[in-house]
C-alpha positions, -999 to 999 in steps of 0.1 A, spaced: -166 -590 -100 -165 -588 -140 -184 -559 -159 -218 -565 -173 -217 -579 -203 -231 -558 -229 -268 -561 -238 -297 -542 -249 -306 -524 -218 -291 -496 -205 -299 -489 -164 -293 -452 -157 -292 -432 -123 -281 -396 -107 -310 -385 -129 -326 -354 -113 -357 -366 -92 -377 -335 -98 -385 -340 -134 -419 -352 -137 -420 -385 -154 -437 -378 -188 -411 -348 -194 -382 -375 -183 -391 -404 -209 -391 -375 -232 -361 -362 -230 -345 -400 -225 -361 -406 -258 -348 -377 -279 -313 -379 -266 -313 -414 -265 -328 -425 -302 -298 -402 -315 -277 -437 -314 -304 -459 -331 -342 -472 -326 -354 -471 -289 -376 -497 -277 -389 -483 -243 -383 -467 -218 -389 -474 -182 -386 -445 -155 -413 -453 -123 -412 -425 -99 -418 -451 -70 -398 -436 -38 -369 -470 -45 -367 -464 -80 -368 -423 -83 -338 -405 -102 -338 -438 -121 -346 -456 -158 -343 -482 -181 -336 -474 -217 -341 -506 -242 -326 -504 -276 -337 -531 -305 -298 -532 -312 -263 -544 -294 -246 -519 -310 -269 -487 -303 -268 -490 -268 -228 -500 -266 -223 -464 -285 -249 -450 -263 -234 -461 -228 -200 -452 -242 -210 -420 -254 -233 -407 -229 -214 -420 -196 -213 -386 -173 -238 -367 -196 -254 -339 -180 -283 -340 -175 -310 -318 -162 -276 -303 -143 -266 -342 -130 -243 -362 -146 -259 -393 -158 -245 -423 -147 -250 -455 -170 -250 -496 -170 -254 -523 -189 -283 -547 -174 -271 -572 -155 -288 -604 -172 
């Protein structure tokens, strides 16, 4: 099975489920925007999708250096893991 090809979406998970949402798509935010202009970001705290999000950058290249970059970040004491979308 080939890797996602890259894109402007980034799907994250091993985040730390007990971060209350608001205080999440902040701190997604601040670290994120660090590699260029963040569109949104998507973290429901729905029991199938908890301990996950979405982060969309307006360019290719942000979220390449972002993915590469922050693979394995810790984050609130889990390391994040990190995907391109699959389109």
């Amino acid at each position: 099975l080939a890797a996602p090809r890259p894109n402007h979406t980034i799907y994250i998970n091993n985040i730390n489920d007990k971060i209350k949402k608001e205080e999440l798509k902040r701190s997604l935010y601040a670290l994120f925007s660090q590699f260029g202009h963040v569109v949104d970001i998507v973290a429901l705290k729905t029991m199938k999708m908890r301990g996950q999000a979405f982060v969309i950058f307006k360019e290719l290249g942000s979220s390449t250096n972002a993915l590469r970059q922050l693979q394995g970040f810790p984050f609130y004491g889990k390391p994040m893991v990190s995907y391109f979308v699959t389109l």
